[in-house]
DRENMAR-198892 format. One line per field, with one value per residue (C-alpha): x, y, z; residue number from 1; residue in three letters. Coordinates in pm, whole numbers. Each point is the difference from the previous one (the first is absolute). Example, Ala and Ser with C-alpha at 12.3 -4.5 7.8 and 13.67 -1.06 7.14 Angstrom:
BEGIN
xx c(1230, 137)
yy c(-450, 344)
zz c(780, -66)
fiti c(1, 2)
lose c(ALA, SER)
END
This chain:
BEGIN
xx c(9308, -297, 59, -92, -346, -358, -200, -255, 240, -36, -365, -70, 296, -150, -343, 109, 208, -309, -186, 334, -8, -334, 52, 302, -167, -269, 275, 245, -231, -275, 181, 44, -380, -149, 145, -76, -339, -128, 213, 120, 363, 291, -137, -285, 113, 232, -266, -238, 348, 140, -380, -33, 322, -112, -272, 154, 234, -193, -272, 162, -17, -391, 81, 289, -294, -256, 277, 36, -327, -125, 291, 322, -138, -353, 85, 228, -268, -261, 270, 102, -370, -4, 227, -111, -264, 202, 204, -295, -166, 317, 25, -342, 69, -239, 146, 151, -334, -88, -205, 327, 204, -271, 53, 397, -61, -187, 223, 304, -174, -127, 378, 125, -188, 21, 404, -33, -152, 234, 337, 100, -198, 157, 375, -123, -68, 383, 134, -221, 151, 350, -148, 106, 393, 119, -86, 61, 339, -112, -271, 214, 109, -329, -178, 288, -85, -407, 107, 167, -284, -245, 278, -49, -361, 105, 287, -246, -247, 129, 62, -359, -223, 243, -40, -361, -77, 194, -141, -371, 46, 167, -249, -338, 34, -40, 117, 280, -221, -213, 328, 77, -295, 128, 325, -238, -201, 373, -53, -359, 192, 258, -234, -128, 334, 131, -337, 29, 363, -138, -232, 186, 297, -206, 66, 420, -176, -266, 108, 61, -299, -132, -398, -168, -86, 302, -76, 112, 211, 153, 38, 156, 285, 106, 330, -1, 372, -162, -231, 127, 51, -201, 163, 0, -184, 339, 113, -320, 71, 362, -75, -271, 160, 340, -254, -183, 371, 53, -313, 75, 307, -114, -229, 256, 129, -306, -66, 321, 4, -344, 79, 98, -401, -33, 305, 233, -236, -59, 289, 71, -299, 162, 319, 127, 100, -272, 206, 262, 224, 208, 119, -159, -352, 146, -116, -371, -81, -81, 113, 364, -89, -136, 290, 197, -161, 51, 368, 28, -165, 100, 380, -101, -114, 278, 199, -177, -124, 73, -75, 154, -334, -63, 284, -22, -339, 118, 249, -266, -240, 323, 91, -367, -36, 312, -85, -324, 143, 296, -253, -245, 328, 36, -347, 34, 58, -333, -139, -298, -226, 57, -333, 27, -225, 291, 265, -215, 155, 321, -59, -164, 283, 261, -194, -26, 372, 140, -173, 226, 285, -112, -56, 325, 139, -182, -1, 420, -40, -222, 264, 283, -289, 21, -345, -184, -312, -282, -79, 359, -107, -246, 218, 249, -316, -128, 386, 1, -342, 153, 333, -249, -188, 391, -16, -320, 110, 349, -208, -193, 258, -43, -405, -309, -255, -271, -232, 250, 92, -352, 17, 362, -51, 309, 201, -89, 290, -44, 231, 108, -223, 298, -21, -370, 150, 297, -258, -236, 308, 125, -334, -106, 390, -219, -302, 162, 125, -327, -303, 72, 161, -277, -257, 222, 50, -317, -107, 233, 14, -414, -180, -202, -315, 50, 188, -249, -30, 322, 50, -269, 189, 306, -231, -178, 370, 49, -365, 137, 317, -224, -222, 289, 98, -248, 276, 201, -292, -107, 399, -31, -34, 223, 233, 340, 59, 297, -203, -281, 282, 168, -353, 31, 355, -55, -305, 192, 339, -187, -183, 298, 129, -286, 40, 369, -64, -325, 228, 80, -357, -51, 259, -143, -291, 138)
yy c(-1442, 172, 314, -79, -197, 92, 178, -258, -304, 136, 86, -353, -161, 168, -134, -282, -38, 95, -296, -244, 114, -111, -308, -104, 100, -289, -225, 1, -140, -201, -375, 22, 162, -353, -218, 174, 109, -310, -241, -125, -191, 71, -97, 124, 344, -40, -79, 260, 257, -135, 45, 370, 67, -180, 236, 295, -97, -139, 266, 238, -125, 58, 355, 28, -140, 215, 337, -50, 39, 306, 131, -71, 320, -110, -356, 86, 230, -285, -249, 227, 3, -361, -44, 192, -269, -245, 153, 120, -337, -166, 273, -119, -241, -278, -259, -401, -116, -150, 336, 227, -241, 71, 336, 29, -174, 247, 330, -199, -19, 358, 80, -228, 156, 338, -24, -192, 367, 201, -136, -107, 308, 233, -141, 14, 362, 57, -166, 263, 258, -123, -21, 382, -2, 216, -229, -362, -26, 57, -292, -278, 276, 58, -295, -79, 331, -113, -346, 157, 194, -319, -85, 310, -96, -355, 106, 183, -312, -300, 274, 135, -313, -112, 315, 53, -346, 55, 351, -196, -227, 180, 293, -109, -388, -178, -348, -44, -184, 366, 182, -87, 166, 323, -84, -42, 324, 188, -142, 219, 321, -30, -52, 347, 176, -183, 83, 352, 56, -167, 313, 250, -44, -122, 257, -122, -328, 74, -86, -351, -90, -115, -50, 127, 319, 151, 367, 211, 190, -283, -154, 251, 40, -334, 86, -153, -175, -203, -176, -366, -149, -291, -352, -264, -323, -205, 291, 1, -414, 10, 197, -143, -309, 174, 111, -321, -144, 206, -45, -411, 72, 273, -234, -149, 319, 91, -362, -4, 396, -19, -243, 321, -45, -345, -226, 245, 160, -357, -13, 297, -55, -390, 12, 319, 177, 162, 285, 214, 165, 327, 115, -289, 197, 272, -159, -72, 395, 112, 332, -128, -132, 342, 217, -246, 63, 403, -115, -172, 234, 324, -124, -25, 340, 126, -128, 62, 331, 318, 268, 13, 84, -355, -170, 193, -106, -373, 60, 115, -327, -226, 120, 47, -394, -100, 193, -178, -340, 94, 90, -294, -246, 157, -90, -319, -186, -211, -329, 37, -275, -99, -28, -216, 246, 261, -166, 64, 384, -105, -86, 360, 167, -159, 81, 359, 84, -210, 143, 299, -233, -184, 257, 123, -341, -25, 357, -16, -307, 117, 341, -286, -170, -357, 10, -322, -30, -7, -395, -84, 209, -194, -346, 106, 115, -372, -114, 253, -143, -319, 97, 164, -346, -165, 257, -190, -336, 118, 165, -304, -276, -235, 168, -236, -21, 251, -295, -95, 336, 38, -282, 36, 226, 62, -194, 251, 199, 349, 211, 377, 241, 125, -346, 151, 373, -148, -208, 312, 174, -243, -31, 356, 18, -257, 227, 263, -137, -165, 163, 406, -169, -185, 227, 247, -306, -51, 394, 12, -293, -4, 79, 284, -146, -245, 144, 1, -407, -47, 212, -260, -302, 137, -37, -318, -196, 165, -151, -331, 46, 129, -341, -217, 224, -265, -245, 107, -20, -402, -50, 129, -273, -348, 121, 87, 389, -59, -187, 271, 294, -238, 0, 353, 51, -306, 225, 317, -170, -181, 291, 177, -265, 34, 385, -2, -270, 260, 322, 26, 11, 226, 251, -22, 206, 263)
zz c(14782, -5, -259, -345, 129, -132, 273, 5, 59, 371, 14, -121, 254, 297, -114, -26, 345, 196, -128, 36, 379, 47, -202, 177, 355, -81, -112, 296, 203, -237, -7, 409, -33, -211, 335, 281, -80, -180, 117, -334, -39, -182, -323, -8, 116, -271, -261, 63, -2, -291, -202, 119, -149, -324, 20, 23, -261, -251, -38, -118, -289, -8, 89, -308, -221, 122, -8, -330, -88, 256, 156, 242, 213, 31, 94, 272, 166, 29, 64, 322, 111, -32, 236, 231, 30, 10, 296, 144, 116, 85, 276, 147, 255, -55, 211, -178, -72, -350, -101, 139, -256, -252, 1, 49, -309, -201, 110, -159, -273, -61, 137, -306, -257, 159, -41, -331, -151, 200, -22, -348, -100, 159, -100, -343, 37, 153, -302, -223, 126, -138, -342, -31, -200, 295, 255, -203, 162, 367, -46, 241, 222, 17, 72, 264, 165, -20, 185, 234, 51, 85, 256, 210, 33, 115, 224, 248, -39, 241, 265, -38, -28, 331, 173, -97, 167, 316, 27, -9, 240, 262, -28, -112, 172, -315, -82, -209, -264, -13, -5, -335, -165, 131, -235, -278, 56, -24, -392, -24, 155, -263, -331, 113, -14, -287, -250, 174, -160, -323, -24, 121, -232, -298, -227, -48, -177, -105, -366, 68, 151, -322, -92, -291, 143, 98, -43, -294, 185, 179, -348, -142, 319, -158, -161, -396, 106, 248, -266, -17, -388, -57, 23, -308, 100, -15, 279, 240, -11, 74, 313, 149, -48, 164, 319, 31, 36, 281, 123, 73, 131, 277, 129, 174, 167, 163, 126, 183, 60, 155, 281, 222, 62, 65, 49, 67, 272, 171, 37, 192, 206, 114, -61, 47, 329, 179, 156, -53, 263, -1, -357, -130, 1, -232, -342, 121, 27, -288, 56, 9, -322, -120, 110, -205, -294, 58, 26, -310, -217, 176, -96, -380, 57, 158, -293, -288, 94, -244, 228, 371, 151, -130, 164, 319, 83, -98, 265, 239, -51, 26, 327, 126, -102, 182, 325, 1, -58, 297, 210, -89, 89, 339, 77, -141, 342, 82, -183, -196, -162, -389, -163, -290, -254, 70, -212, -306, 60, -134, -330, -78, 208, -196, -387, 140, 152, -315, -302, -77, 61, -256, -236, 47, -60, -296, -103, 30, -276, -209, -54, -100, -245, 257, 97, 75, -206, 142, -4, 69, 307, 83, -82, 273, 233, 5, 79, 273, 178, 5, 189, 253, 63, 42, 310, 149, -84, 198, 286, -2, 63, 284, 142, -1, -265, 87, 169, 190, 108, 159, 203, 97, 350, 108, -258, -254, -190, -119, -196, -64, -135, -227, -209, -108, -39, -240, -194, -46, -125, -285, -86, -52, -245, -215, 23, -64, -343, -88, 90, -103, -312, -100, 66, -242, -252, -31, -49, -250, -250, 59, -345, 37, -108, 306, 233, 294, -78, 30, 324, 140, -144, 197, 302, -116, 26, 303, 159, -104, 136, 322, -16, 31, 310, 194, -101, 330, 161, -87, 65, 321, 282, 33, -293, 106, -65, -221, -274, 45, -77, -287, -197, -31, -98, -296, -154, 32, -166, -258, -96, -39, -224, -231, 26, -164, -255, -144, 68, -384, -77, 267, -64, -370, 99, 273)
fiti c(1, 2, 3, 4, 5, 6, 7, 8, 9, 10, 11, 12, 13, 14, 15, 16, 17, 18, 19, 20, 21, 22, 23, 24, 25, 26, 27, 28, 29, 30, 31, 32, 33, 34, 35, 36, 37, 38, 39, 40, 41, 42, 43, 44, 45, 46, 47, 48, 49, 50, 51, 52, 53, 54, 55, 56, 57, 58, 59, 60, 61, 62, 63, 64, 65, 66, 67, 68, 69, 70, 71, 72, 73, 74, 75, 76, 77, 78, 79, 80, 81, 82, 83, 84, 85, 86, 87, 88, 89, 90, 91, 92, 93, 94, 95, 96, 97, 98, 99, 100, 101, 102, 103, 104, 105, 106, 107, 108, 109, 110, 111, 112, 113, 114, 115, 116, 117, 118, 119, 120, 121, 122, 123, 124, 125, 126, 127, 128, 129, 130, 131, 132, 133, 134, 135, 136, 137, 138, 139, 140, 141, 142, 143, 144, 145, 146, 147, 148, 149, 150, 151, 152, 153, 154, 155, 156, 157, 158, 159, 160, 161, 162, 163, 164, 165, 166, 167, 168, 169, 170, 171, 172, 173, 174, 175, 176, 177, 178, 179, 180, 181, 182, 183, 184, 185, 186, 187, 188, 189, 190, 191, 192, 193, 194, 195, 196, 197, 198, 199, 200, 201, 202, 203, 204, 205, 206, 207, 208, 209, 210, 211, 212, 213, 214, 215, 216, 217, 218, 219, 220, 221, 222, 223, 224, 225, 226, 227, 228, 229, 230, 231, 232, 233, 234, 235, 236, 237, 238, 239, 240, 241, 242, 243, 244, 245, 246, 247, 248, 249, 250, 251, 252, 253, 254, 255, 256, 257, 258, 259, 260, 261, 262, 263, 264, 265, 266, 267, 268, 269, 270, 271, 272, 273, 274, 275, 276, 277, 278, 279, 280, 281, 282, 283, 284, 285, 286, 287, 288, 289, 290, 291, 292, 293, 294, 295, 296, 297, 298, 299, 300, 301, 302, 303, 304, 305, 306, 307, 308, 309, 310, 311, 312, 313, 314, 315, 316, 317, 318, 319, 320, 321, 322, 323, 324, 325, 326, 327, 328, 329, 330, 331, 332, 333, 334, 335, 336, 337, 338, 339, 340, 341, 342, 343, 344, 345, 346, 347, 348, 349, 350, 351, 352, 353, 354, 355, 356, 357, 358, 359, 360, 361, 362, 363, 364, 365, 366, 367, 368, 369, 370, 371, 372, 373, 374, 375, 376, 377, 378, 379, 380, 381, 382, 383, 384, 385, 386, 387, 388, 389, 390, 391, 392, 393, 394, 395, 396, 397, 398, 399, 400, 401, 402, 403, 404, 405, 406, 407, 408, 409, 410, 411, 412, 413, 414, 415, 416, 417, 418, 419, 420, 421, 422, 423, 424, 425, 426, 427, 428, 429, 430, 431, 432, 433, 434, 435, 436, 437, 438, 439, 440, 441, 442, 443, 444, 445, 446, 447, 448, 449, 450, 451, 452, 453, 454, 455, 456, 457, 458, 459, 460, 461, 462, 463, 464, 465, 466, 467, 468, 469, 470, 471, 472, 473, 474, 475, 476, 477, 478, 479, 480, 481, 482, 483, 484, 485, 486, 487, 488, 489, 490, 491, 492, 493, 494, 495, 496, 497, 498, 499, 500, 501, 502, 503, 504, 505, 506, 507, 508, 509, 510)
lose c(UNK, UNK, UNK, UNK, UNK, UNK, UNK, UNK, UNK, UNK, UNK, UNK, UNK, UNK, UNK, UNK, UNK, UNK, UNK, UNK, UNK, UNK, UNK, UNK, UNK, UNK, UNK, UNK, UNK, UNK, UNK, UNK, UNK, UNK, UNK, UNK, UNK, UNK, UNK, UNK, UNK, UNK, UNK, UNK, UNK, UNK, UNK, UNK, UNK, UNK, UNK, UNK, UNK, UNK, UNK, UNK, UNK, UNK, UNK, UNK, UNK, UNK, UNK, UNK, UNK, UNK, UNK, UNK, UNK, UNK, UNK, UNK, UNK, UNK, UNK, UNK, UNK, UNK, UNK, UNK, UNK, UNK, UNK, UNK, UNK, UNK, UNK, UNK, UNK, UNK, UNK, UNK, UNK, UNK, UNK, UNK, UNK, UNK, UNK, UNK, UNK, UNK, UNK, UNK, UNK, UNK, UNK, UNK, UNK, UNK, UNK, UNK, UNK, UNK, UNK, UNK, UNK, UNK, UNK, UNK, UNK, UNK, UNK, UNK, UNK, UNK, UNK, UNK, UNK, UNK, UNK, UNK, UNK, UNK, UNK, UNK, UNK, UNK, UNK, UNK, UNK, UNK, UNK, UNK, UNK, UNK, UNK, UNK, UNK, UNK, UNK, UNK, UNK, UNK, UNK, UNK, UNK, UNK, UNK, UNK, UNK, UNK, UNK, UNK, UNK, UNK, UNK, UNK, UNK, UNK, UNK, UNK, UNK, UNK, UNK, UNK, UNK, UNK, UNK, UNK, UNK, UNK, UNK, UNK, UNK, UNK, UNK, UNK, UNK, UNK, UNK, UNK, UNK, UNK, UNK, UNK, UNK, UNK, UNK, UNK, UNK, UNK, UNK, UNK, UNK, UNK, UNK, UNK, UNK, UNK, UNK, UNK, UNK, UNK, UNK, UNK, UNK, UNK, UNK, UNK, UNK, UNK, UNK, UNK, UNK, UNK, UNK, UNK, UNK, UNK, UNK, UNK, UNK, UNK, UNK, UNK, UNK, UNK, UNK, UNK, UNK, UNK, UNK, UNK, UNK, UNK, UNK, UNK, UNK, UNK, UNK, UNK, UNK, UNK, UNK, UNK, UNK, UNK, UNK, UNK, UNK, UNK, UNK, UNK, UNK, UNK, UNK, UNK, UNK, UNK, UNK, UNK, UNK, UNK, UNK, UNK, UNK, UNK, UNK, UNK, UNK, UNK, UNK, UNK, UNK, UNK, UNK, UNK, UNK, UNK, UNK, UNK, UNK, UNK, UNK, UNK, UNK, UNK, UNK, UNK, UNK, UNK, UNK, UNK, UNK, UNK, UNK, UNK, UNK, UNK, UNK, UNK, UNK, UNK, UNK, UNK, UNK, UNK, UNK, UNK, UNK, UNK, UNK, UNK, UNK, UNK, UNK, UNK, UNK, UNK, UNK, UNK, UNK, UNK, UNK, UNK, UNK, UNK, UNK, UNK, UNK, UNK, UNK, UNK, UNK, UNK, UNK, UNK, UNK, UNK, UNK, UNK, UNK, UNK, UNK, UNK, UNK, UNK, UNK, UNK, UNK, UNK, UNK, UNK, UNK, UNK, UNK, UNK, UNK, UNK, UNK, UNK, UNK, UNK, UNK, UNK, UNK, UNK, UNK, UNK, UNK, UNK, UNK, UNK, UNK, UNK, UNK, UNK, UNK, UNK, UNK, UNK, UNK, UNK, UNK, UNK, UNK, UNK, UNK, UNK, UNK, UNK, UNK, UNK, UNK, UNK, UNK, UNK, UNK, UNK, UNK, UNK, UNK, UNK, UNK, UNK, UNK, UNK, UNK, UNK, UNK, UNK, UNK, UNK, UNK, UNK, UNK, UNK, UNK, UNK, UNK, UNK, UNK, UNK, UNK, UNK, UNK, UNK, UNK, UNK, UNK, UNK, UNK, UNK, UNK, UNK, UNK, UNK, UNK, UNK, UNK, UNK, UNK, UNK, UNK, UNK, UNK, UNK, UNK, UNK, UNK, UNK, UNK, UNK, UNK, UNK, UNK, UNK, UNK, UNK, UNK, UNK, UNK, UNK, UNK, UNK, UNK, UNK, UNK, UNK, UNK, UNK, UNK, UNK, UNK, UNK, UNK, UNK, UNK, UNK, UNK, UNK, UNK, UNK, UNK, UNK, UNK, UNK, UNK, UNK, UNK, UNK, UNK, UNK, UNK, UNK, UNK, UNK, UNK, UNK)
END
């Protein structure tokens, strides 16, 4: 799974995860953050969300633009700094006054255009390195095994910015308001490590950086094979008009995928149990979900290993995993409270421990020439969502409308954390057959005079697919739950729909 790779696939992964961790630190908590500190409602929590997201999607696009012109390397380096701002004054508490909104305000915006340079950028550089013959057929593996990379940084996130918080009030007496910032400070920590490992590990991509002054020597490292041909006119048009395609269609995805923050999370905060009791606590420590993971890939190890130094330390790590997890059961015997930021671990967990299973899935077809293509991928991704949001409107049978549910005292309903769990699961099977695959797609049909535009349009769909994220929010109140869920699956199944009946034109260009 991981032989075969260019060296600076993981340089640039790790980079990458340490700024995902701090990200996803912020973002566990931020839509809980926008009511309790400034008292705003569901919709409005949901519109300031749902814009951040835009942001952070839509600029890079500016930062593609601007690579193309001086350099994927140097805009990632100022975009990290930029973010540090950003992070920076959103760990200040300031208090819910108008100037404390002002300049919540601001950071998201230096964090938006901080992450616009950084992350297309630095995808765009991953792709690069696949430009080399010996590593063109590796490129998917690849980018699955860089995804799966983010998703480390976001497991440890929900369990940080909680434990962070909790670790602030109960030891330095502040207010639960003040607690967040200490969440978003985890963000500035991270930023540091993660442009640290940029450094450090530069010189395994180096070459792809791009800029006019790339050094001769770092010029000449460039192996001639790698040199893309040019593209006719009729050739750059028939794939940019092949990505934009995809483009409309993802939009969708990440509007229903990106509920996990907003609707999704309400409704683990009202609707969902509290507590959990006995071995019901095992899935909210996330080092049950960790020693999982060593499980999972530890037995592809064990199995795939040439040498039996190989496969006897596999066996070591399996059986160190399940000894912790025995002993974790045993001690499994008390109730603990179920924060609703903590079901955001999930969705990372499940991207992380899946990935080589679905590389060997996919791996085992491609051997027997059955292969999905990469949109048809993404076609059965958006069907996928949709079966996840059938799980919700299931879960959410016969419980009030959220208003109602705050007035209801005693009446109230509440259901099993596991509906939330199973959702997270189906939808991370649609991510897993979307996202990586588009973010390959679009590395590989991109024209190379263009290729760090296109990267940003990739992002640009998915910041309108992030805007209409506020849609749960608006929905949100004296709507029954079951239409909210059904407005998701129609987008995800219609988009589907429009995704097979372009496949053929799709295909065309792969």
């Amino acid at each position: 799974m991981f032989e075969g790779q260019p060296k600076g696939l993981f340089a640039l992964a790790l980079a990458n995860t340490g700024e995902r961790f701090g990200y996803y630190t912020m973002l566990a908590v931020f839509a809980l953050f926008l009511r309790a500190n400034y008292g705003l409602d569901a919709g409005w929590a949901g519109e300031i969300y749902s814009d951040f997201l835009m942001l952070v999607y839509f600029l890079p696009i500016v930062g593609g633009w601007l690579a193309d012109r001086y350099g994927f390397g140097r805009m990632v380096t100022i975009g990290i700094l930029i973010m540090f701002a950003g992070y920076l004054l959103l760990s200040v508490p300031l208090g819910g006054d108008t100037f404390a909104l002002i300049v919540m305000l601001i950071a998201l915006v230096l964090i938006g255009f901080g992450t616009g340079l950084f992350k297309g950028n630095l995808q765009v550089m991953v792709g690069d390195l696949y430009n080399d013959p010996q590593y063109a057929n590796k490129r998917d593996a690849g980018f699955s095994l860089f995804y799966m990379a983010i998703n480390i940084g976001a497991l440890f996130a929900p369990t940080a910015a909680v434990r962070i918080m909790e670790w602030a009030q109960q030891n330095l007496g502040t207010s639960v308001n003040d607690s967040y910032h200490f969440a978003f400070a985890v963000a500035c920590a991270s930023l540091i490590l993660s442009i640290a490992i940029y450094y450090v590990f530069r010189s395994t991509f180096r070459h792809v950086e791009g800029g006019k002054k790339i050094s001769a020597a770092v010029s000449a490292s460039i192996s001639d094979k790698s040199v893309v041909a040019e593209l006719t006119k009729e050739e750059t048009k028939q794939r940019i008009v092949a990505l934009c395609l995809v483009f409309a269609v993802v939009i969708f995805f990440w509007m229903a995928f990106h509920q996990n923050g907003l609707s999704l999370t309400y409704f683990a905060d009202e609707f969902t149990a509290k507590s959990a009791i006995g071995v019901d606590t095992m899935p909210f420590d996330v080092i049950n979900l960790v020693m999982i993971i060593f499980i999972v890939y530890a037995s592809f190890s064990l199995f795939q290993s040439k040498t039996s130094k190989g496969r006897g330390i596999s066996a070591v790590i399996i059986v160190a995993a399940v000894v912790v997890l025995c002993y974790k059961y045993t001690q499994a015997t008390g109730e603990i409270a179920i924060s609703a930021p903590i079901f955001q671990q999930f969705n990372p967990f499940y991207v992380v421990a899946l990935t080589p299973v679905s590389m060997a899935i996919f791996g085992a077809l491609a051997s027997k020439g059955k292969e999905p293509t990469p949109p048809r991928k993404i076609a059965y991704g958006m069907l996928v969502a949709a079966a996840a949001f059938v799980v919700m409107a299931v879960a959410s049978q016969g419980l009030l409308t959220p208003n109602a549910q705050k007035v209801a005292g005693d009446s109230a309903s509440f259901v099993s954390p596991y509906w939330l769990i199973g959702t997270y699961l189906i939808l991370t099977f649609g991510e897993l057959l979307l996202s990586p695959m588009g973010i390959s797609f679009v590395s590989k049909v991109a024209p190379p005079k263009y290729k760090g535009l296109m990267m940003g349009g990739w992002f640009v769909s998915t910041a309108i697919g992030n805007k209409l994220v506020g849609v749960g929010g608006y929905l949100w109140g004296d709507i029954s739950l079951t239409v909210v869920w059904a407005v998701f699956i129609a987008v995800c199944v219609i988009a589907a729909a429009f995704m097979f009946a372009m496949m053929k034109r799709l295909e065309k260009v792969c």
